[in-house]
C-alpha positions in Angstrom: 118.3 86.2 92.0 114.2 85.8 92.7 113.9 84.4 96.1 111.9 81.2 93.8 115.5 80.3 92.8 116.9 80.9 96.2 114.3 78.6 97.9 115.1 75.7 95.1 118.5 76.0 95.6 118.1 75.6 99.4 116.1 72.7 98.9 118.7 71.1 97.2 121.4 71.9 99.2 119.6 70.5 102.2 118.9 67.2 99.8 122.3 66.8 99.2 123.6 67.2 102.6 121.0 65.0 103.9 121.6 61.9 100.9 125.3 62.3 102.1 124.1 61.9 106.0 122.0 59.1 105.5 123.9 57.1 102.9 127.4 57.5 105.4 126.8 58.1 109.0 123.2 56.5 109.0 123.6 53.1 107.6 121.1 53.7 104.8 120.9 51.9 101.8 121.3 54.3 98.9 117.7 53.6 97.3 117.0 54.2 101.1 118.8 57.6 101.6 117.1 59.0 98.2 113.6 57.8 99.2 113.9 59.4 102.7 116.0 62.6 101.4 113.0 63.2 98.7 110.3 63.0 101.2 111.9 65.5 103.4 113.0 67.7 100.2 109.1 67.5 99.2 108.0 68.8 102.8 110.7 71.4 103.4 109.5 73.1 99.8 105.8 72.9 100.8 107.1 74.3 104.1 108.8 77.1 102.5 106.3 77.6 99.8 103.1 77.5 102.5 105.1 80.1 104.9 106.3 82.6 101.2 102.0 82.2 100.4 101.4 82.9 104.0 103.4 86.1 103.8 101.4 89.1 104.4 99.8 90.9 101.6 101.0 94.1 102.0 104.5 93.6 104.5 107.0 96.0 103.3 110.3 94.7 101.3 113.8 95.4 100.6 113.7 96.5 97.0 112.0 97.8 94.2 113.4 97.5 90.7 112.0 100.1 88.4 113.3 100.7 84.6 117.3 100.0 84.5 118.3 101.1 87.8 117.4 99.6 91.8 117.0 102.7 94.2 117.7 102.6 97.7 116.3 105.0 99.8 115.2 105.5 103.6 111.3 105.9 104.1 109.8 106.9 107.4 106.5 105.6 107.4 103.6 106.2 109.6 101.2 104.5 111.1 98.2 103.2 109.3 94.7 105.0 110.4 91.4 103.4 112.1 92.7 100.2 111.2 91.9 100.3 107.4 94.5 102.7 105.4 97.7 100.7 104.7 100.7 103.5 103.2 101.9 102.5 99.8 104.6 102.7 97.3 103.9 104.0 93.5 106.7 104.3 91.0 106.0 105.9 87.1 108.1 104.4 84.8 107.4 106.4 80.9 108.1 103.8 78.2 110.4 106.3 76.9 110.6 105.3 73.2 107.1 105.5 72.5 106.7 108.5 74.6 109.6 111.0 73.3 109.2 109.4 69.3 105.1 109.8 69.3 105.1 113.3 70.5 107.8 114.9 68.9 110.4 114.9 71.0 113.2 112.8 69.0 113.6 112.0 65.3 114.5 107.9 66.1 114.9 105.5 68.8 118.6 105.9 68.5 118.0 109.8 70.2 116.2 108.0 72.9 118.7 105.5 73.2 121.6 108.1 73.7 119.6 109.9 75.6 118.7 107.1 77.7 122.4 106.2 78.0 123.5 109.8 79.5 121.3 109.1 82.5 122.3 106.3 83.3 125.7 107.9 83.8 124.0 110.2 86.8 125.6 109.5 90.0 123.4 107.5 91.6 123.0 109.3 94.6 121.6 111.9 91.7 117.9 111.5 90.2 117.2 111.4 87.2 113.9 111.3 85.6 114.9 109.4 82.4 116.4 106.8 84.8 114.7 106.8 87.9 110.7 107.8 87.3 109.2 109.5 89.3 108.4 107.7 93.0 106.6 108.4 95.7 104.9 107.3 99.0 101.3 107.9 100.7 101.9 107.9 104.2 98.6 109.0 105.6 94.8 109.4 104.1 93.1 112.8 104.8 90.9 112.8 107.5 88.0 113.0 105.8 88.3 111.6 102.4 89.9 108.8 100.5 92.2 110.8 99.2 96.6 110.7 100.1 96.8 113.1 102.7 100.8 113.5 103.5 102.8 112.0 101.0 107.2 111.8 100.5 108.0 112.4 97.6 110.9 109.9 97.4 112.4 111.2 94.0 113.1 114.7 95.9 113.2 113.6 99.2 110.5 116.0 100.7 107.0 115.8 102.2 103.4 117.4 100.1 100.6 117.6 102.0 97.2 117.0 100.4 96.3 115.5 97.1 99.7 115.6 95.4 101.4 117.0 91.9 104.4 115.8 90.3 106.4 117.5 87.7 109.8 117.1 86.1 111.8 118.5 83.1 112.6 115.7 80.5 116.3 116.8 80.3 118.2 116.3 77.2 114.4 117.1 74.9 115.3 121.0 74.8 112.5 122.3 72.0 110.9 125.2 70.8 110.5 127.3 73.9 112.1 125.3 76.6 112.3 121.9 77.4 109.0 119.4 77.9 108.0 118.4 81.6 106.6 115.0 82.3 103.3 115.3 84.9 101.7 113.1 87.4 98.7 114.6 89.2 95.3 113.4 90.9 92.4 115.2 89.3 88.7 114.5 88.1 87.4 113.7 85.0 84.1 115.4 84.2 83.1 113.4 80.7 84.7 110.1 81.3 83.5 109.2 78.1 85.6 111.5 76.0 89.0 109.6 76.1 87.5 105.9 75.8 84.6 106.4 73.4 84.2 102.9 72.3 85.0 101.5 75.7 81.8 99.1 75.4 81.3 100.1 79.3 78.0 102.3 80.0 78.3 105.7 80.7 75.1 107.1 80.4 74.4 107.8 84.4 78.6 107.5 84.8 79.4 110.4 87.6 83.0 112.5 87.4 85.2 110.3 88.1 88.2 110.6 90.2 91.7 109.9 88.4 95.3 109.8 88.0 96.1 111.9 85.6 99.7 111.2 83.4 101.0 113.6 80.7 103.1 116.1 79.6 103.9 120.2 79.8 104.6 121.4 76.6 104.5 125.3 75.2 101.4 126.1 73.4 103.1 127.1 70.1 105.6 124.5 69.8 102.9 122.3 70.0 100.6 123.7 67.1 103.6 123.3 65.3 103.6 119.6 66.1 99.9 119.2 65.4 100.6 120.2 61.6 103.8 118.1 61.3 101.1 114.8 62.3 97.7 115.1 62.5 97.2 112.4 64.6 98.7 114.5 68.2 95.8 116.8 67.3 93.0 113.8 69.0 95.5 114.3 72.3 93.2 115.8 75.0 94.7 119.0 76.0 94.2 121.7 79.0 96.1 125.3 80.0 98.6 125.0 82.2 96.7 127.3 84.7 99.8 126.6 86.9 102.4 127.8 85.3 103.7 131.3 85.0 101.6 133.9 83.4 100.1 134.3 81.0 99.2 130.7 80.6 101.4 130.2 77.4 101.8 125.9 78.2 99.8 122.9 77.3 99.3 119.8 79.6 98.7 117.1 76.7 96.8 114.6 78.5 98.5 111.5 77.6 96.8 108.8 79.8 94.4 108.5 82.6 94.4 105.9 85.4 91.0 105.3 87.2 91.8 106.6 91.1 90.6 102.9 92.0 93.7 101.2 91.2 95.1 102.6 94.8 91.4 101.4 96.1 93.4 98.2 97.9 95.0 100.6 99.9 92.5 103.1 101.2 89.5 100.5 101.2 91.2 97.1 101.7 88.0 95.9 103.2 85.7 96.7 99.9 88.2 94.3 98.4 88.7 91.2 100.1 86.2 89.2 102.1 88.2 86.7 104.7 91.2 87.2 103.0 89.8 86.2 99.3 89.4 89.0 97.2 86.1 90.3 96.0 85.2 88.7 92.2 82.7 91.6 91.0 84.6 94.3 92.6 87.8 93.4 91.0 85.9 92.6 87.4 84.6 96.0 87.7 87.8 97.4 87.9 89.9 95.0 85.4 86.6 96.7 83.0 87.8 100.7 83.9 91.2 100.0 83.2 91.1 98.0 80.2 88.7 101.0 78.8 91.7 103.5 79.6 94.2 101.8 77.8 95.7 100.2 81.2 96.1 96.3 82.0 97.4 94.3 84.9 100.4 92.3 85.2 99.1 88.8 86.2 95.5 90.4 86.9 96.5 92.8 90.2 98.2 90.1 91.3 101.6 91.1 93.6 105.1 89.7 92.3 107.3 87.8 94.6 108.5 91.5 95.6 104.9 92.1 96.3 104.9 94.4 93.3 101.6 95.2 91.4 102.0 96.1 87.7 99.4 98.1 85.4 100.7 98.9 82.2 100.0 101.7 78.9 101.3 102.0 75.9 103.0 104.7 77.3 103.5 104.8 81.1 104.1 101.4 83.5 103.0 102.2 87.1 104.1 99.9 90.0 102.7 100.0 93.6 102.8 98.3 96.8 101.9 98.3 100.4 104.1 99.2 103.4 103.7 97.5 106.9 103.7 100.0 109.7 107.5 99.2 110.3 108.2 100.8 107.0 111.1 98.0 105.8 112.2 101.3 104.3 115.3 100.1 102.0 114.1 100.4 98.0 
């Protein structure tokens, strides 16, 4: 139940109580006991709604519903540094029937469906990638860049140190060669222009740019294979997997890009707001670099009543959120 409901319904019950008072114990008229219960019933929800909008921005919360299942796990989290990193949430939630039936992976959405269905039969103490995402949590900033220092790696429970790499098997997709890994890594983008050429946004003087990268780990043959079947897969962008056993016989298919700025609020709140109001050009500059990637906000950056921020792709939803220094660490 959103906690909108929950106030409304406390409202009410507090009206009624208070009609009942009034009308019965405080020898009100009854046109008297609604006109005095409304005016307090208008003030208690401008009370509650004032102290909710008061709330701040980035105090942690209780839950975090990703995809078709709620997590709960403990996260120990560390104090912010000099005053201006805040630690934050991210969750990666594939939209799974676009992703599997566009590459390859399954013949219909009825695969994806089964699939979908056998993982949500995992234990829930178990992850699963199909159900669960892939989560994680920046605790501290490196010392001497904006970039996640030590991060918990809440889908496996352990701690990376430096700029971190995710990868998982997509269980249940076995194809030619092994089965397809799903990736989530930070790395830099030397031709931003290459993967939104008619972006309308100048490049000309545009530097690397630093960004999340999302795609998947796929072997080299199987996916020649799929190039032929559709021709389309063949624009994908595409790297060796320099990372993965020799000789480098994978592909990383490169499906999406988000700009490294959407975390920005958490390593530079200052650049962001000015006296608590957010900053107009900053944030139209950014709306800009994710629209040209394919990515757009839920409510334009602003938080649900979770405090929840959404950006969505055609083929990835990512979801992130600050932490206060007390952690709140139940998900």
């Amino acid at each position: 139940m959103s906690k909108t409901v929950v106030r409304a319904l406390a409202v009410l019950a507090v009206g009624v109580a208070l009609w009942v008072y009034l009308r019965y114990f405080g020898d009100f008229t009854s046109n008297q006991s609604l006109a005095l219960t409304l005016i307090a019933c208008a003030a208690l929800a401008i009370f509650l709604e004032f102290r909710y909008a008061r709330k701040p921005r980035y105090a942690g919360k209780t839950s975090m519903t990703q995809g078709v299942v709620e997590r709960k796990t403990t996260i120990p989290v560390l104090s912010s540094q000099g005053g201006d990193f805040v630690p934050f949430r991210v969750d990666v939630y594939p939209e799974w029937h676009a992703l599997l039936r566009d590459f390859g992976f399954v013949a219909s959405d009825d695969e994806t469906n089964h699939l979908r269905k056998d993982s949500a039969n995992t234990p829930s103490g178990e992850y699963s990638l199909l159900r669960d995402g892939i989560a994680f949590t920046v605790l501290q900033r490196q010392s001497d860049a904006l970039l996640p220092g030590l991060t918990f790696w809440d889908s496996r429970k352990k701690f990376l140190n430096g700029c971190p790499e995710f990868r998982e098997t997509i269980n249940g997709t076995r194809i030619e060669g092994g089965f397809p890994k799903l990736y989530f890594r930070a790395s830099s983008d030397p031709n931003p222009l290459h993967d939104v050429p008619n972006s309308g946004i100048d490049w000309k003087n545009c530097k690397p740019e630093f960004v999340w990268e999302l795609g998947l780990i796929v072997p080299e043959k199987w996916w020649r294979r799929a190039c032929d079947a559709d021709s389309t897969r063949a624009q994908v962008l595409t790297e060796t997997d320099t990372a993965g056993p020799p000789p480098p016989a994978n592909k990383l298919l490169i499906v999406a890009r988000l700009p490294y700025s959407e975390f920005d609020i958490y390593f530079r709140p200052t650049v962001h707001f000015h006296d608590g109001l957010p900053d107009m050009a900053e944030f139209k500059r950014r709306r800009e670099k994710l629209s040209a990637r394919g990515w757009e906000w839920d409510q334009d950056q602003i938080p649900d009543e979770d405090g929840i921020i959404r950006v969505r792709h055609k083929y990835f939803v990512v979801s992130h959120m600050g932490l206060d220094e007390r952690g709140s660490g139940d998900w």
